[in-house]
VOPAGU-2260 file (C-alpha; in pm, 1 decimal, decimal comma):
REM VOPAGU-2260
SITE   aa  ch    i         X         Y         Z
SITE  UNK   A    0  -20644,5  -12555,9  -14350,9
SITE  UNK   A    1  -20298,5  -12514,2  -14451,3
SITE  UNK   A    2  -20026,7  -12761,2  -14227,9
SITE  UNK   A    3  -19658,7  -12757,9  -14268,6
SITE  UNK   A    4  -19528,1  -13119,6  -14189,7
SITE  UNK   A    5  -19191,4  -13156,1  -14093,4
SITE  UNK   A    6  -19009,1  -13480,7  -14247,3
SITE  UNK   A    7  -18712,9  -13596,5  -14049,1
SITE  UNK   A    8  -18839,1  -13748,3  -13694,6
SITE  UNK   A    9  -19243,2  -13635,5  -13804,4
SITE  UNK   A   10  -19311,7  -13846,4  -14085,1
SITE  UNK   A   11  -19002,6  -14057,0  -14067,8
SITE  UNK   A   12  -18820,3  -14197,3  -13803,8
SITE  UNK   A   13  -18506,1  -13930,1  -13750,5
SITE  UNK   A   14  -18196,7  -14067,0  -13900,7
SITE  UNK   A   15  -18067,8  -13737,4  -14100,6
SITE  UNK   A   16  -17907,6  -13789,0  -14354,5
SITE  UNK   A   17  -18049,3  -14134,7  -14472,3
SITE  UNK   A   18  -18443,1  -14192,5  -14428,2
SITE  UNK   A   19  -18562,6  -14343,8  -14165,4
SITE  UNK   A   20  -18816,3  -14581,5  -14110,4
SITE  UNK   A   21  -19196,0  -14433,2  -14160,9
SITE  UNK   A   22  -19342,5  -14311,0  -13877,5
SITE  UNK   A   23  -19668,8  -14542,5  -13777,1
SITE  UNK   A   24  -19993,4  -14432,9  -13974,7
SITE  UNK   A   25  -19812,9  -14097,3  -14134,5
SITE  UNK   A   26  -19905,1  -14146,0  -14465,7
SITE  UNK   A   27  -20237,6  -14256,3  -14407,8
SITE  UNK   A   28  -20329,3  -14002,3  -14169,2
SITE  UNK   A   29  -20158,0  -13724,5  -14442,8
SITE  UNK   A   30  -20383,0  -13890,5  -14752,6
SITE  UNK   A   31  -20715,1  -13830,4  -14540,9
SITE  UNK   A   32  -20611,7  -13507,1  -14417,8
SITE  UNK   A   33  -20591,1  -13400,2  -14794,4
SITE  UNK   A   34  -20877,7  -13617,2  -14907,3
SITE  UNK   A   35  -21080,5  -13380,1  -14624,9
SITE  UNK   A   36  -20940,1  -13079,4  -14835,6
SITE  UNK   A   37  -20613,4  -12950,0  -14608,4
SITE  UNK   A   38  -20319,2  -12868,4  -14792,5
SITE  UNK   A   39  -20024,0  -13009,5  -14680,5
SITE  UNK   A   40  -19672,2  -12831,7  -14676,9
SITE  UNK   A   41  -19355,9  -13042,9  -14683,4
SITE  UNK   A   42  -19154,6  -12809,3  -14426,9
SITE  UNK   A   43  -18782,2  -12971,1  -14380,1
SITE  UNK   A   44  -18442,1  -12874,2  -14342,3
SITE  UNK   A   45  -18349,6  -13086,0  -14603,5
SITE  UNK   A   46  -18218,9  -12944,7  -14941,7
SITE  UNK   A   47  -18127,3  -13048,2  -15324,9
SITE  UNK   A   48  -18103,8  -13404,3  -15370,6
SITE  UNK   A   49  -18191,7  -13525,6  -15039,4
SITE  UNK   A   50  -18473,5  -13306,0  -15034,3
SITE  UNK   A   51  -18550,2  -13431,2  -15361,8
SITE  UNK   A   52  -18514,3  -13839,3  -15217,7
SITE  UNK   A   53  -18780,5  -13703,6  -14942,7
SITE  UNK   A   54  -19014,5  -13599,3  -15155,6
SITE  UNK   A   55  -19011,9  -13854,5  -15389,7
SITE  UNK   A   56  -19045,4  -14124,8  -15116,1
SITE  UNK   A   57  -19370,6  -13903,2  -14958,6
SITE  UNK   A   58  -19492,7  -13927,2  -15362,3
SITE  UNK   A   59  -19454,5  -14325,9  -15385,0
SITE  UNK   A   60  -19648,7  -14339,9  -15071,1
SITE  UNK   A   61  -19944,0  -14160,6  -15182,9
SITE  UNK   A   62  -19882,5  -13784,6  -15083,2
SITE  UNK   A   63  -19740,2  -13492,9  -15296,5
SITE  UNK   A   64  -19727,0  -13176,7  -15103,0
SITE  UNK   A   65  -19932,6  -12851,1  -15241,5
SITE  UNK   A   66  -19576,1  -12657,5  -15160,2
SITE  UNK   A   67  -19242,2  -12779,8  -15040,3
SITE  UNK   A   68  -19057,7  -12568,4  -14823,8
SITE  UNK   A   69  -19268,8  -12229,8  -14908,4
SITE  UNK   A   70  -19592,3  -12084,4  -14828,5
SITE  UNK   A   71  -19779,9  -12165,4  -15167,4
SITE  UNK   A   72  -19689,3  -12306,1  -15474,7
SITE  UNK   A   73  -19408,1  -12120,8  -15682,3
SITE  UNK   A   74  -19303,4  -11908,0  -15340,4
SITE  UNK   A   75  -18957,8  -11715,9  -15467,0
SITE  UNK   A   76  -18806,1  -11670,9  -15118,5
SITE  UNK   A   77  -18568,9  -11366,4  -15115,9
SITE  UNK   A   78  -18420,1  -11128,3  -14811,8
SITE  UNK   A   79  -18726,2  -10987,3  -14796,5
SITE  UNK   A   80  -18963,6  -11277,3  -14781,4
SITE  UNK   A   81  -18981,9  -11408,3  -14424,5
SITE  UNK   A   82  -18896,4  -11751,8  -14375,9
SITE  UNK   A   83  -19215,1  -11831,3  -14162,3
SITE  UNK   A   84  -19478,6  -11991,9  -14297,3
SITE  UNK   A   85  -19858,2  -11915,2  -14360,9
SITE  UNK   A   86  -19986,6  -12237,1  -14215,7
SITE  UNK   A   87  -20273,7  -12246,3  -13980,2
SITE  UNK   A   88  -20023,1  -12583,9  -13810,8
SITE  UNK   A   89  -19712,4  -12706,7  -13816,0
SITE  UNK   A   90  -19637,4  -13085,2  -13745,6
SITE  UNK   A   91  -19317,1  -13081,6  -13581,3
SITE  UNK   A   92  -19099,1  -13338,2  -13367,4
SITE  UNK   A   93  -18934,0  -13022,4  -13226,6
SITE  UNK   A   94  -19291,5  -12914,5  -13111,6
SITE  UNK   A   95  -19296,8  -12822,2  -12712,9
SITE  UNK   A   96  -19393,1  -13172,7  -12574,6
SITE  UNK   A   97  -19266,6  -13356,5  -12854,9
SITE  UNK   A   98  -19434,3  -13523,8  -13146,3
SITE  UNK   A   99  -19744,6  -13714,1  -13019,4
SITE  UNK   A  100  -19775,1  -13919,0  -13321,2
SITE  UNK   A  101  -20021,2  -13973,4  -13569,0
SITE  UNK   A  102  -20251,3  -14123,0  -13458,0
SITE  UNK   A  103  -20354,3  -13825,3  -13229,8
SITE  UNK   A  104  -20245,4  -13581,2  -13466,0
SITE  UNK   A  105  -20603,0  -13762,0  -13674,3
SITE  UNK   A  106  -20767,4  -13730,3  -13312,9
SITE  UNK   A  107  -20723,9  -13369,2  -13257,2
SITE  UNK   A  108  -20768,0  -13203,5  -13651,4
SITE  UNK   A  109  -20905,7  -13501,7  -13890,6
SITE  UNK   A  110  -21300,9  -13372,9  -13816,4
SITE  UNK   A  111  -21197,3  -13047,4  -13858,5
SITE  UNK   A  112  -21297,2  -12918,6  -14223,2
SITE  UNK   A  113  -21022,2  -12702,0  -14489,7
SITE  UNK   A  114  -21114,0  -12303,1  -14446,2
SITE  UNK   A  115  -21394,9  -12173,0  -14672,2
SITE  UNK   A  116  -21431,8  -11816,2  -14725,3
SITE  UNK   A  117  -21730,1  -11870,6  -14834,4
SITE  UNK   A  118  -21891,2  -12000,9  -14570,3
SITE  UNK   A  119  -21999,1  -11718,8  -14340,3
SITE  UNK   A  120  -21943,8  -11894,7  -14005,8
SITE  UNK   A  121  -21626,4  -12011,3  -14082,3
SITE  UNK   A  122  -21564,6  -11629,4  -14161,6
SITE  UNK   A  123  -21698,8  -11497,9  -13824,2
SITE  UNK   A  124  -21482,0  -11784,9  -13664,9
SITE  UNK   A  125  -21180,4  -11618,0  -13820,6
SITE  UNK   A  126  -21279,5  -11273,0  -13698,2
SITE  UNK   A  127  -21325,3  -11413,8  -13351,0
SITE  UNK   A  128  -20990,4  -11509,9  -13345,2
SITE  UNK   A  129  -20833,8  -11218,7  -13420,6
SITE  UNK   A  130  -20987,3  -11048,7  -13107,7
SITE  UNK   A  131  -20872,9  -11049,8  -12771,8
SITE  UNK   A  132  -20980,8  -11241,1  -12478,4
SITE  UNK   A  133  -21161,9  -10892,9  -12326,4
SITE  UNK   A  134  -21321,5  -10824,9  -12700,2
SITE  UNK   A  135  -21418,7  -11222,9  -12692,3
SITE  UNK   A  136  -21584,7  -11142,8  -12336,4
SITE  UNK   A  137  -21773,1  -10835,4  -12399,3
SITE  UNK   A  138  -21923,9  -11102,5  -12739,1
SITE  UNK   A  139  -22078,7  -11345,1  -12488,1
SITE  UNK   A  140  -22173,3  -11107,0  -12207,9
């Protein structure tokens, strides 16, 4: 699964423009997330050298991002790339409700698995969820 992770008041404590304190269990949490296969995106409205102080303090921590503010690796955004990402989540203290914290960020996605095309029920779960609620219906019944 690919999950954009906001930095400033998500994996830090929000004190823009300095860095804050780390959030409790972040970078734990973010290691096993990728050691379970997710890519994580470093999604911040930080630029230049703070961004760069943000993700070099994520890198002495144990976590390097598979993109940093883009959708995949070597993303050229221009006026005709849209700005939102292709993430299945986003991690976000500007969420609705907030930021629940880590630890129940692991409780509701860390059993979940990365996506496999391969694997053919992962595939028909994807299908499902492009359907409506009526096409979903008429599946079961």
């Amino acid at each position: 699964m690919k999950i954009a992770v906001d930095f400033d008041g998500t994996i830090v404590e929000h004190q823009y423009p300095e860095i804050g304190p780390e959030q409790l269990f972040a970078f734990e949490t973010m290691r096993q997330l990728q050691k379970k296969g997710h890519n994580l995106i470093l999604w911040t409205f930080r630029t230049g050298s703070r961004l760069d102080q943000a993700v070099e303090f994520c890198k002495e921590r144990g976590v390097e991002f598979y993109a940093i503010n883009a959708s995949y690796p070597g993303e050229v955004l221009t006026t005709d790339t849209s700005r939102k990402l292709d993430v299945e989540l986003f991690i976000d203290d500007r969420n609705f409700g907030g930021f629940p914290g880590w630890s129940e960020i692991w409780e509701a996605i860390g059993d979940r698995k990365s996506y496999n095309p391969e694997d053919p029920r992962q595939a028909m779960i994807k299908e499902i969820r492009k359907m409506s609620f009526r096409q979903r219906l008429k599946i079961l019944f």
